[in-house]
matplotlib code that plots the C-alpha trace (Angstrom):
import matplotlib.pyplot as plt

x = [0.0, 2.7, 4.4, 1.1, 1.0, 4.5, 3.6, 0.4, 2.7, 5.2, 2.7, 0.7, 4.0, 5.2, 1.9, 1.8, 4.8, 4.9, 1.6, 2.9, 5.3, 2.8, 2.4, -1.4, -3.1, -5.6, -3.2, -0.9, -4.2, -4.4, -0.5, -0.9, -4.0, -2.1, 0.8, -1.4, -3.1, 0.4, 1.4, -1.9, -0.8, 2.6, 1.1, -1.3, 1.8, 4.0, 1.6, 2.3, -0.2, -1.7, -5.1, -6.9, -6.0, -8.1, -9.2, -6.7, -8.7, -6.5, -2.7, -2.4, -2.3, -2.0, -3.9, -4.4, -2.1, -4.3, -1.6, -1.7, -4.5, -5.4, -2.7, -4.2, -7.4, -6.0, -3.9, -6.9, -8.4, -5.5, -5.3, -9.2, -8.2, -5.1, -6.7, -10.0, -7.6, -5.6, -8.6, -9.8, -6.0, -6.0, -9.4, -8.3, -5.2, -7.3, -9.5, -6.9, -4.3, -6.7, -4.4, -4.2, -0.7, 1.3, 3.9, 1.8, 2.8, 0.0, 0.3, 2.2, 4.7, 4.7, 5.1, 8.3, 9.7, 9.9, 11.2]
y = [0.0, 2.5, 1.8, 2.4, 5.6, 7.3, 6.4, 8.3, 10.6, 10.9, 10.9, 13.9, 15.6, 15.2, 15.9, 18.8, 20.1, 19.8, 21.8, 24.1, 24.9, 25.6, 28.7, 28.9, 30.1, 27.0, 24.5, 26.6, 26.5, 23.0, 22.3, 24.4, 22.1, 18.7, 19.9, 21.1, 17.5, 15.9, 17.7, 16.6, 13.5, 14.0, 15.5, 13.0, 10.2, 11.9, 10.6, 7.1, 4.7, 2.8, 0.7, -0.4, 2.7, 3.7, 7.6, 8.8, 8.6, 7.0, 6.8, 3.2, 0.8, 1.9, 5.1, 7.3, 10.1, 13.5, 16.4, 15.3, 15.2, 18.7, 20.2, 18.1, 19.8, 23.4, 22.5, 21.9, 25.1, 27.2, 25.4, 26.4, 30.1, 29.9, 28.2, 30.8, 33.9, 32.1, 31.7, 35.7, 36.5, 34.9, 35.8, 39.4, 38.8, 37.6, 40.8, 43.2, 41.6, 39.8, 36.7, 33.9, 33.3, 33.4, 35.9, 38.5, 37.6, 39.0, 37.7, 39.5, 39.8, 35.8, 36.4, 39.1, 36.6, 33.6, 35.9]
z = [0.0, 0.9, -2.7, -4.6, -2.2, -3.0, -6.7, -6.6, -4.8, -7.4, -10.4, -9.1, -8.4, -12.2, -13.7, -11.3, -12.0, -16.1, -16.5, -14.5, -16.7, -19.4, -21.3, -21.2, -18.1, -17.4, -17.1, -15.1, -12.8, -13.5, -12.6, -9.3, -7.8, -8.7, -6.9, -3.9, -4.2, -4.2, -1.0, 0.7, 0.1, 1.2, 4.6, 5.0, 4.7, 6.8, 10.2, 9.3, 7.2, 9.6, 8.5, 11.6, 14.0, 16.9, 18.0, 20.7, 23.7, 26.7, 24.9, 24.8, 21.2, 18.1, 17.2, 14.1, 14.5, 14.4, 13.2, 9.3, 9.2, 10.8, 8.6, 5.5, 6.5, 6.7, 3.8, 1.5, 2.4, 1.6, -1.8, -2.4, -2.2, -4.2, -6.9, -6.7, -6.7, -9.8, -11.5, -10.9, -12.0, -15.2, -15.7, -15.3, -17.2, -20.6, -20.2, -19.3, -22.4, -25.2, -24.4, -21.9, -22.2, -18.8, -19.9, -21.6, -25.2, -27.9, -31.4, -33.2, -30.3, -31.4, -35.0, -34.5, -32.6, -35.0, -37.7]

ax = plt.figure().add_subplot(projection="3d")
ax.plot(x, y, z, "-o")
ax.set_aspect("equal")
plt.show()
């Protein structure tokens, strides 16, 4: 189970990370929520996988640890607002430029270029 986890892990990270690296605004977005997805994961991993854990109610046996997944919590909140206020940016962006390119190219800025 952990293997299948740190490959989840890994894949999200990757996919994350290459759209990212786009040059169109949505899958920047995109990019930005699969990485916030990986680290969730990553968080939530960090307490330990345990299958059959108990609520921590006297300290004794094996419990679920409850720090991941507050921070998982908190950590998918966060990610909400970044990705609404990326969304309102390049929303703003293509109304203020014409363009949903990430670094403000128009058109012809593209043709002069390949010249």
């Amino acid at each position: 189970m952990e293997s299948l986890y740190a490959i989840t892990t890994g894949v999200l990270s990757a996919c994350g990370l290459y759209l990212t690296l786009r040059g169109r605004t949505f899958p920047v977005v995109v990019g930005l929520t699969l990485l916030s997805y990986a680290v969730n994961l990553f968080l939530f991993s960090m307490g330990g996988l345990t299958t059959d854990g108990a609520v921590v109610l006297d300290g004794a046996g094996d419990y679920a640890d409850p720090l991941p997944q507050a921070l998982v919590l908190t950590a998918i909140v966060i990610g909400f607002a970044m990705t609404a206020f990326a969304v309102i940016l390049a929303m703003r962006a293509r109304g203020d430029m014409g363009n949903d390119h990430v670094d403000g190219r128009t058109k012809e800025d593209s043709e002069e270029s390949r010249r």
